[in-house]
N, C-alpha and C positions, 0 to 999 in steps of 0.2 A: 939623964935622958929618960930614964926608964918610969921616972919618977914624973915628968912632965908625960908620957905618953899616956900612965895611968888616970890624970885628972882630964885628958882629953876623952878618954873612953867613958871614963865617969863621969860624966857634966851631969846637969839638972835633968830632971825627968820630963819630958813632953805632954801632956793633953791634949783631949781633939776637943777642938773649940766649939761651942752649940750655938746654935744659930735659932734666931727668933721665931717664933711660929704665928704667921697671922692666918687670916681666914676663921670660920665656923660662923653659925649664926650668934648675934646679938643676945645683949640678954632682952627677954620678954616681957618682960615689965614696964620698960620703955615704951615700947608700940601699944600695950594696951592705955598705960598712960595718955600718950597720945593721944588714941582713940576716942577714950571718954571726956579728954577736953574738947575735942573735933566737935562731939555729939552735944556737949554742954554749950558750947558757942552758939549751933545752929538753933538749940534748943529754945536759948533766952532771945535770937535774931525772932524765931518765930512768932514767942509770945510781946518780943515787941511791936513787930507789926501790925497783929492784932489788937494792941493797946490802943499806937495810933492809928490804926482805919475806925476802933471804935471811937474814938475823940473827932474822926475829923463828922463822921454820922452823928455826933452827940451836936457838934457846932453848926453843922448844916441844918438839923431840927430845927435848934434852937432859931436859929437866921428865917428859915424861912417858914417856918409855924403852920404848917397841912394844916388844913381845914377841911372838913364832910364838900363834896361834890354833892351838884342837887340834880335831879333828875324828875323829873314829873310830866304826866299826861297830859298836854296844855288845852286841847283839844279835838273832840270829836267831829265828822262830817259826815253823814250822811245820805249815801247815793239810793238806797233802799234798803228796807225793811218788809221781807214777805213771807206770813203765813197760812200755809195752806193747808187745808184737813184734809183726811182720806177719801177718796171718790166715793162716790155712794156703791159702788158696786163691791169694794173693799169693805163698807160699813152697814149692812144691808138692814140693821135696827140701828135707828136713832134716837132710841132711848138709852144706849148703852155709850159707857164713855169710850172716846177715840182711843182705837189701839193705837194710833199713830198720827203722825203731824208734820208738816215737810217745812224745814225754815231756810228762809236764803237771806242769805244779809253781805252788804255792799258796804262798809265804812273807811274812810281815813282816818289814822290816827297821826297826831301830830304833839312828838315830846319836847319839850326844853329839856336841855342840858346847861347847866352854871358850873363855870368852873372859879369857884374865889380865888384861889389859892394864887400865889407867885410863880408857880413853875407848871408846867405842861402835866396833862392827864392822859392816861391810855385804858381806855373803854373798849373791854370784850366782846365781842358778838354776842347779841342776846335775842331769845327767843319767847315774846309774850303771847300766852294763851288767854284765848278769849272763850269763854263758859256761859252756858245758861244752866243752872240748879246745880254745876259742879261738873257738867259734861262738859267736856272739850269740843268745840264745833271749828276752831281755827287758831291757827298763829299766826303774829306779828310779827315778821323778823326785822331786826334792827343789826346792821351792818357795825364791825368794830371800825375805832375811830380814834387821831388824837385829836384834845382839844388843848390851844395856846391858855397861855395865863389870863387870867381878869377877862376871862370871855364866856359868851353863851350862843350857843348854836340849836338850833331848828332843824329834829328827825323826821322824816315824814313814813309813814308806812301803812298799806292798806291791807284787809283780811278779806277778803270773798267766800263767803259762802253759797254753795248752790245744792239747792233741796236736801239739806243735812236732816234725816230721819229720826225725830223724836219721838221716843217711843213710851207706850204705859203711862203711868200717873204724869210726868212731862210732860208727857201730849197734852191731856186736859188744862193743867197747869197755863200752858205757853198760852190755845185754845183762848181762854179764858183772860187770859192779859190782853192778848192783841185784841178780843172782840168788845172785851166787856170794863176792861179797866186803860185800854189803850196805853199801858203802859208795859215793856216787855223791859227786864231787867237782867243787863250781863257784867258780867264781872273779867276784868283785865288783870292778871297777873304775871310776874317775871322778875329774873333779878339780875340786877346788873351788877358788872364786875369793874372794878377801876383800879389802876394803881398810880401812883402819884410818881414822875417821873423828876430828878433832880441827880445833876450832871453829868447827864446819862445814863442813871443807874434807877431800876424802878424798885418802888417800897413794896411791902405788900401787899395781897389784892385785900382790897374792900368790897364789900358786898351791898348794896342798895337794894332790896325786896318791894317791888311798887306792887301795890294792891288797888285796883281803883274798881268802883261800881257808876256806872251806867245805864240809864233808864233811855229807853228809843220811844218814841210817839208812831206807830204804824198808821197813821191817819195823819200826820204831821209831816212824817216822816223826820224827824229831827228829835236832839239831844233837850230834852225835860230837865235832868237831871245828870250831877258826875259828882263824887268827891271820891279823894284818892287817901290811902294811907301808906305807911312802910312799916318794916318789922326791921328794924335795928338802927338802919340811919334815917333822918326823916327828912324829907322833899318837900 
């Protein structure tokens, strides 16, 4: 009996059991992992799309082949041409040349616009000065505009001058055209702006520079003379 009590008192020894531990943060190698393929994905999505939007601009060229827009001063009209020297009371020796000289001038100008190309044009508001010896006496303004494909349109616009004060060596100058050579010569300048529209989305501007020279008959009162040039594209 004493002998069975001892091995009940004496059994095996007990442990406390441990228990699993979850929780804490991740390792971080992981997420930055992650991260840098995140950024690599969007990276290569990026540079694809700009691959194709350049291929689809490379095939849309190709297709539809811009061409120079032509722009040119077609013609001049004339309502009048006047001028007038200083009153004698302003010029009191008439041996001496005019300090000054009064010019009024009335013209329409009238531009063609060509548009070759396959797809629509969009043309900026422009602003043509009209000169005698390099002075400014007036502008032409010309309203922006689109123009459809395979077409050409008629700008019309008029400059009025009244009694624009020409002064020193111009005065004799002018003086001396309208009396003695009946031909008085101004020069039209401006540059236009276009860009070539295709589906929906417009190219870059172009630039057109019309330079045109004009001769008036003040005794005629009409256009003698015009030839026009351009400085990069030509009309």
């Amino acid at each position: 009996m004493t002998t069975g009590s001892n091995a009940d008192h004496y059994g095996p020894p007990s442990y406390p059991q441990r228990r699993p531990h979850y929780g804490g943060a991740p390792p971080s190698y992981g997420s930055s992992a992650s991260f840098r393929g995140c950024c690599c994905c969007i990276f290569m999505l990026v540079i694809f799309l700009a691959l194709l939007a350049l291929a689809v601009a490379l095939v849309v060229v190709l297709a539809v082949k811009p061409r120079k827009p032509q722009f040119d001063l077609d013609q001049v009209a004339v309502q009048y041409l006047l001028v007038a020297p200083p009153s004698p009371a302003a010029s009191p020796n008439v041996a001496e040349a005019p300090a000054a000289a009064y010019l009024s001038l009335n013209i329409t100008l009238l531009f063609t616009a060509v548009n070759p190309n396959k797809v629509g044009i969009r043309y900026a508001a422009t602003a043509f000065d009209v000169m005698y010896h390099g002075v400014p006496l007036g502008v032409a303004a010309v309203p922006g505009f689109e123009q459809p494909a395979h077409s050409t349109r008629l700008l019309q616009t008029r400059v009025i001058v009244d009694r624009f004060n020409v002064l020193q060596s111009d005065a004799q100058d002018l003086i001396r055209d309208a009396a003695l050579n009946d031909r008085v010569e101004f020069r039209i300048t401006g540059d236009v702006a276009a860009k070539i529209l295709v589906l929906g989305f417009s190219s870059p501007k172009v630039q057109v520079s019309v330079d045109c020279a004009i001769d008036i008959s003040p005794k005629r009162q009409s256009v003698t003379y015009k030839q026009c040039g351009v400085d990069g594209l030509s009309v």
